[in-house]
N, CA, C and O of each residue as an XYZ file, in Angstrom:
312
protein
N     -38.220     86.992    -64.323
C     -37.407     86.681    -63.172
C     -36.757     85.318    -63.323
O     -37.360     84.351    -63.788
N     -35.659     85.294    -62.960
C     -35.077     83.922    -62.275
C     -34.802     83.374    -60.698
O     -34.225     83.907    -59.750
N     -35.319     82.374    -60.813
C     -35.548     81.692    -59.439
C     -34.523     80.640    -59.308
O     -34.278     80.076    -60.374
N     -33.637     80.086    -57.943
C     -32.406     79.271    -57.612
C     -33.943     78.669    -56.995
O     -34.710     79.020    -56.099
N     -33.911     77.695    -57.898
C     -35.103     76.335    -56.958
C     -34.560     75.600    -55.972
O     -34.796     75.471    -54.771
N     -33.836     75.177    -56.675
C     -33.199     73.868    -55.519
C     -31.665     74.507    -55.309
O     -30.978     74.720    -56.308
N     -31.156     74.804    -53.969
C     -29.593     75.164    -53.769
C     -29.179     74.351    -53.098
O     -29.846     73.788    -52.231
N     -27.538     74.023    -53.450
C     -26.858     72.940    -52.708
C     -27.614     71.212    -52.923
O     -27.230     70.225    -52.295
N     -28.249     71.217    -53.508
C     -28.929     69.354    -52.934
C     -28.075     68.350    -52.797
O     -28.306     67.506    -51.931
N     -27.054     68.257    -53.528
C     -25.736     67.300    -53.560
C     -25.157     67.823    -52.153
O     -25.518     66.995    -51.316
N     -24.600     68.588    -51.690
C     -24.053     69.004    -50.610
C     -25.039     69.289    -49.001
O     -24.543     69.267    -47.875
N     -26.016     69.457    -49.223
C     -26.660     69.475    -48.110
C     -28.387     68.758    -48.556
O     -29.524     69.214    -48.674
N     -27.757     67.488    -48.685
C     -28.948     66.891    -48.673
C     -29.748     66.133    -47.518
O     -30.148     64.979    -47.665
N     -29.940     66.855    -46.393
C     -30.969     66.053    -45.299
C     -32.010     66.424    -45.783
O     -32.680     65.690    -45.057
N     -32.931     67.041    -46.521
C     -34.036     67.303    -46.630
C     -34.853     66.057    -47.482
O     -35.869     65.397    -47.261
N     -33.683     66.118    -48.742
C     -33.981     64.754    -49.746
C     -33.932     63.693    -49.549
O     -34.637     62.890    -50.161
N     -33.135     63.375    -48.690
C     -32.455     61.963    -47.817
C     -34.188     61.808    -47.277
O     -34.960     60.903    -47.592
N     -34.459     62.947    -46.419
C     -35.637     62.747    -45.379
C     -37.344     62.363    -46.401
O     -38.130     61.502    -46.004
N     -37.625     63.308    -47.848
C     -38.576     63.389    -48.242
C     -38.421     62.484    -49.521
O     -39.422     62.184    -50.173
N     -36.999     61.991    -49.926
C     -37.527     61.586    -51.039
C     -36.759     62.481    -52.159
O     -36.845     63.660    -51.819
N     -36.012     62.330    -53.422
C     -35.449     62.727    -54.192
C     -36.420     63.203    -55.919
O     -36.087     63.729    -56.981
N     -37.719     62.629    -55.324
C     -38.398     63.212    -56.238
C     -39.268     64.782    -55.918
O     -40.119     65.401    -56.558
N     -38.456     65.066    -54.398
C     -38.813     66.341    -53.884
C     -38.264     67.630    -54.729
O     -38.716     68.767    -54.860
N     -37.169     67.014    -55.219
C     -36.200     67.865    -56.787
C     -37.047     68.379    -57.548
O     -37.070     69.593    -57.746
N     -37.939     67.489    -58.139
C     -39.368     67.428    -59.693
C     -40.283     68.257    -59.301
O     -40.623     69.185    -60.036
N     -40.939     68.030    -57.850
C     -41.947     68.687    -57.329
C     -41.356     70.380    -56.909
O     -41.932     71.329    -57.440
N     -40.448     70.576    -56.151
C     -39.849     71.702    -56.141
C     -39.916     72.863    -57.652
O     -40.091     74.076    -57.533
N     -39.802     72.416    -58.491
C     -39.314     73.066    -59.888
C     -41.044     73.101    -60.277
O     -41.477     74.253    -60.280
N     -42.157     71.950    -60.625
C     -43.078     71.932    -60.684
C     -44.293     72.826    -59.914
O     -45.334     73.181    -60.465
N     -43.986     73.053    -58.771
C     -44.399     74.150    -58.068
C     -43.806     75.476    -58.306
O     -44.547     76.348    -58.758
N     -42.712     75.717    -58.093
C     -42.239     76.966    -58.685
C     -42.883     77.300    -60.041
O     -43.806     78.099    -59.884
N     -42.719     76.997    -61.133
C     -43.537     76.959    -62.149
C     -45.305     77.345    -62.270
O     -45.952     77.988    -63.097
N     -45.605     76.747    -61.254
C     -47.143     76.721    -61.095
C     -47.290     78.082    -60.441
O     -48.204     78.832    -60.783
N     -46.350     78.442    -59.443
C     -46.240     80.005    -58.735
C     -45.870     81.087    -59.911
O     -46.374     82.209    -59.852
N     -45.073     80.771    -60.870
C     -44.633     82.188    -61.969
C     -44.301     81.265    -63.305
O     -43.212     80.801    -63.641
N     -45.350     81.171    -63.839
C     -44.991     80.138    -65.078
C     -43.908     80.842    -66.281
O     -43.374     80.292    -67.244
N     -43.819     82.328    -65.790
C     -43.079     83.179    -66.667
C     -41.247     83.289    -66.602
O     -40.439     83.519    -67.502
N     -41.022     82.975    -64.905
C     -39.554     82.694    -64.726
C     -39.020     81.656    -64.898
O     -39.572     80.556    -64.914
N     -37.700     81.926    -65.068
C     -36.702     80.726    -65.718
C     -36.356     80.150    -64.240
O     -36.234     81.006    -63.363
N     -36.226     79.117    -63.959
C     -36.065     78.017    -62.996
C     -34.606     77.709    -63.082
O     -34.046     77.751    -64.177
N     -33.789     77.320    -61.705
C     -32.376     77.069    -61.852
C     -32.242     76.086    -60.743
O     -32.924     76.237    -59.729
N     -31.344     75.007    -60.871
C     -30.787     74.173    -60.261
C     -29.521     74.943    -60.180
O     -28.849     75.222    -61.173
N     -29.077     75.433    -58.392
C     -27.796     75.829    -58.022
C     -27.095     74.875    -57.350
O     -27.715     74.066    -56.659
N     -25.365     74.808    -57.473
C     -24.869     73.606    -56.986
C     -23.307     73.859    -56.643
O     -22.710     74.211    -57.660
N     -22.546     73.786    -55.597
C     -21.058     73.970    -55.686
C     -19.905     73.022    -55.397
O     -19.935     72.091    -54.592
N     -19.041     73.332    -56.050
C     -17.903     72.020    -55.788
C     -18.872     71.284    -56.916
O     -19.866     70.705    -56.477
N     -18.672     71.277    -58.116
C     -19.590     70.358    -58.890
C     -18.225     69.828    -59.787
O     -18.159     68.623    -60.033
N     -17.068     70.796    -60.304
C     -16.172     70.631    -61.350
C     -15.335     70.272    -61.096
O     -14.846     69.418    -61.834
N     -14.612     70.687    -59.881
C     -13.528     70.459    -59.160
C     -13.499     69.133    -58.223
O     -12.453     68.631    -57.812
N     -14.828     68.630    -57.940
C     -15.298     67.471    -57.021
C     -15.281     66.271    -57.875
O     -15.180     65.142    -57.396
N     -15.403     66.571    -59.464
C     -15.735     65.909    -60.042
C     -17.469     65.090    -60.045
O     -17.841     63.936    -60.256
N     -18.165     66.347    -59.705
C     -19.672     65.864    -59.435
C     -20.098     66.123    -60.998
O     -21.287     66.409    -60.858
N     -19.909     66.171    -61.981
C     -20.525     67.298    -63.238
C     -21.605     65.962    -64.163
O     -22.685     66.051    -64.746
N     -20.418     64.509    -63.849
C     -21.434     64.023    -64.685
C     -22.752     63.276    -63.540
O     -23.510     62.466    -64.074
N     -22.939     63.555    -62.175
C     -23.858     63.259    -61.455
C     -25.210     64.784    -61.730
O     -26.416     64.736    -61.972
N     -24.514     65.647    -61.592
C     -25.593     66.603    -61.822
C     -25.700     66.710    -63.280
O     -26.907     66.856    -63.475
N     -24.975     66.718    -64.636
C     -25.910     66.328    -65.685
C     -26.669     64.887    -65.674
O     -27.247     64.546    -66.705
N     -26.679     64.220    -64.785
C     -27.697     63.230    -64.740
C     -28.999     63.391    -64.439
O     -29.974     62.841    -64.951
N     -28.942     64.224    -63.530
C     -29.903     64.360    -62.604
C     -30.798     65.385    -63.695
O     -32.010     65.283    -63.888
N     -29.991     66.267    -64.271
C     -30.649     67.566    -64.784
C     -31.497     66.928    -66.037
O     -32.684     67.127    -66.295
N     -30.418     65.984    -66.845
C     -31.120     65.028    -67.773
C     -32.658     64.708    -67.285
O     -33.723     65.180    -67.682
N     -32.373     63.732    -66.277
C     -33.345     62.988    -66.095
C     -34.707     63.961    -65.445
O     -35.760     63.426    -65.099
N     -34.530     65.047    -65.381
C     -35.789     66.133    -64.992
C     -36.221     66.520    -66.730
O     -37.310     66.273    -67.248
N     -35.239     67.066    -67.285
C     -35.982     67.178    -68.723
C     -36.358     66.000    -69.518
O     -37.181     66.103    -70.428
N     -35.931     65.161    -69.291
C     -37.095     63.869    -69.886
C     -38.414     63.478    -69.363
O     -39.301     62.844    -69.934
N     -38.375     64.131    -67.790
C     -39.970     63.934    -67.091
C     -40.567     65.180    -67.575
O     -41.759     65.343    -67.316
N     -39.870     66.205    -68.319
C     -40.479     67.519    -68.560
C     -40.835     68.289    -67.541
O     -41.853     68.968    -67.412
N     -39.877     68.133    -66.779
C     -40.059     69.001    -64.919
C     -39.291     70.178    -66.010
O     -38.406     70.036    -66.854
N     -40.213     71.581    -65.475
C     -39.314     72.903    -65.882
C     -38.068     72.941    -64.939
O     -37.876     73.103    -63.734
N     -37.475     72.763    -65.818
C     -35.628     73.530    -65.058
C     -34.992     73.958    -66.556
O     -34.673     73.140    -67.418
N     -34.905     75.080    -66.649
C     -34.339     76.139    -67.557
C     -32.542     76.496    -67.152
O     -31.869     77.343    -67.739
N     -32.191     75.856    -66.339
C     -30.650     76.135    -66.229
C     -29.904     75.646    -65.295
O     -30.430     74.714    -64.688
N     -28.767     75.970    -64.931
C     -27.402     75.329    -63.779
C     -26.944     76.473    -63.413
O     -26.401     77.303    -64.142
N     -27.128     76.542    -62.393
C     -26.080     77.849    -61.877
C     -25.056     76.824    -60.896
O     -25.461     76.017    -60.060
N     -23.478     77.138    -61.294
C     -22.593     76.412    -60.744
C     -21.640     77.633    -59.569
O     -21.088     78.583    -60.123
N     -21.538     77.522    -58.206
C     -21.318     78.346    -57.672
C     -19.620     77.993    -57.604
O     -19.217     76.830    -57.587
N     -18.695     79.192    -57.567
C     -17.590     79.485    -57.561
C     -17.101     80.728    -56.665
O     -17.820     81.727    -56.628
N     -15.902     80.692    -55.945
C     -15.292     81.581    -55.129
C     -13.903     82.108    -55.847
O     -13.185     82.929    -55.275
């Protein structure tokens, strides 16, 4: 299976604002711990066109250097 861990966080971030941005790491880290067998996804929109691409390869970077599982980007489009 594949799982959308985190959707929207750049765009609707009161949750992260409220808990903390290392709620991202823990999100993916738990998922993982629930199905260590599915691929994990960070979903996100308006990323290319907003010019957000090199904020979310930052972010995505900086989860695979803590070795948080995130296996992909799903970039949403209409």
């Amino acid at each position: 299976y594949d799982w959308d861990v985190v959707n929207e966080a750049f765009h609707e971030p009161f949750i992260f604002n409220k808990c903390g941005w290392d709620l991202l790491d823990s999100a993916h880290v738990w998922a993982h711990r629930a199905d260590p067998e599915a691929r994990l996804f960070i979903n996100e929109y308006n990323v290319v066109s907003a010019g957000e691409t090199d904020r979310l390869y930052k972010i995505v970077k900086g989860m695979l250097e803590r070795k948080v599982p995130v296996h992909g980007v799903g970039f949403q489009s209409h």
